[in-house]
C-alpha positions in Angstrom: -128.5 -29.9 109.3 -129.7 -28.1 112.3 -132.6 -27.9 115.3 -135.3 -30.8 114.4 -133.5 -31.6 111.3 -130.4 -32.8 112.4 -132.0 -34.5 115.8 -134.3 -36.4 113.6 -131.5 -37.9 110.8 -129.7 -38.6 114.5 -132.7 -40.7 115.9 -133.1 -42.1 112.6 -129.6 -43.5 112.3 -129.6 -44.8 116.7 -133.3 -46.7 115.6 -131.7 -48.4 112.7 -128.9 -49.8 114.4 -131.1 -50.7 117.8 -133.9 -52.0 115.8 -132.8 -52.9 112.2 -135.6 -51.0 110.7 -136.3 -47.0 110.8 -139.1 -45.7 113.4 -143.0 -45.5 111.7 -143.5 -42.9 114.0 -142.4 -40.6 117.0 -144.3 -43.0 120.0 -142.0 -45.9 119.0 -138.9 -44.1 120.7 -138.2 -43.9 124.0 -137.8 -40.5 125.9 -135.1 -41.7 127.4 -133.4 -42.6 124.0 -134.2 -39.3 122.6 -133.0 -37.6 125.5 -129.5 -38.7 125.2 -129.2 -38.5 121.6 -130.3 -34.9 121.3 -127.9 -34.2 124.5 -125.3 -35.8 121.9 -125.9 -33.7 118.7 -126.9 -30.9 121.1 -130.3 -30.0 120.4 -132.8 -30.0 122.6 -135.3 -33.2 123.1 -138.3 -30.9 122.6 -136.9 -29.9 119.4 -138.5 -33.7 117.6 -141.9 -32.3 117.9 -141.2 -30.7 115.0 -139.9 -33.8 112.7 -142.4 -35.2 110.4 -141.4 -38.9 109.8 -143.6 -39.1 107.0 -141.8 -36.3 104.9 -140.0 -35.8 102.3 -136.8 -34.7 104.0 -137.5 -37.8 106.5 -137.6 -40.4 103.4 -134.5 -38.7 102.1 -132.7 -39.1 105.3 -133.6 -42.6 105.2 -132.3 -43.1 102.1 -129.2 -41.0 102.7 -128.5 -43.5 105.9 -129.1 -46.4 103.8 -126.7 -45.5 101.6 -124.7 -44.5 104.6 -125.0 -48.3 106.5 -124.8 -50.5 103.5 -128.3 -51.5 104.7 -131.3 -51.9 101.6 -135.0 -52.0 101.7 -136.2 -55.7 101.9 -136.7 -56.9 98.2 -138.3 -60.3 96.8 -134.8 -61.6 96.1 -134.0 -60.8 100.1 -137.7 -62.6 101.2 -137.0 -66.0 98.8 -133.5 -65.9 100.3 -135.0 -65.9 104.0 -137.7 -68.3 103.0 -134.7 -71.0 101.7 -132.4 -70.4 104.4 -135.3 -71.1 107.4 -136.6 -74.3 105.6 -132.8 -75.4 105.4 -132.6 -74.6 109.3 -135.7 -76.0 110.4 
């Protein structure tokens, strides 16, 4: 991966971990953040504007990272599991 490319898997991957979910859209990460991550992979910050997190290579980064993580997308299974485990708590 390289230029927007690799900066965007990068942010993708830092947002899952901070957040536990991946980023809808470019406003929901901080400069800040992004700064220091493309200082990281060594791309420049500037370079994000050209990431579309609604593409295809975007959904297949995703799904690389999930693989990657361990992490899954939230099925029924996962929501009836929540459900029992709250009314046990509460």
């Amino acid at each position: 991966m390289t230029g927007a490319t690799r900066l965007g898997f990068a942010v993708q991957l830092k947002f899952l971990t901070w957040r536990g979910r991946f980023p809808k859209m470019r406003l929901e990460l901080p400069p800040d953040a992004v700064e220091h991550v493309a200082k990281q992979v060594g791309i420049a910050a500037s370079e994000l504007g050209f990431y579309d997190f609604t593409s295809r290579v975007a959904k297949r980064h995703r799904s690389e990272l999930r693989d990657l993580t361990g992490w899954h997308e939230c099925s029924k299974t996962d929501l009836v599991k929540l459900v029992s485990h709250l009314v046990d708590v509460i």
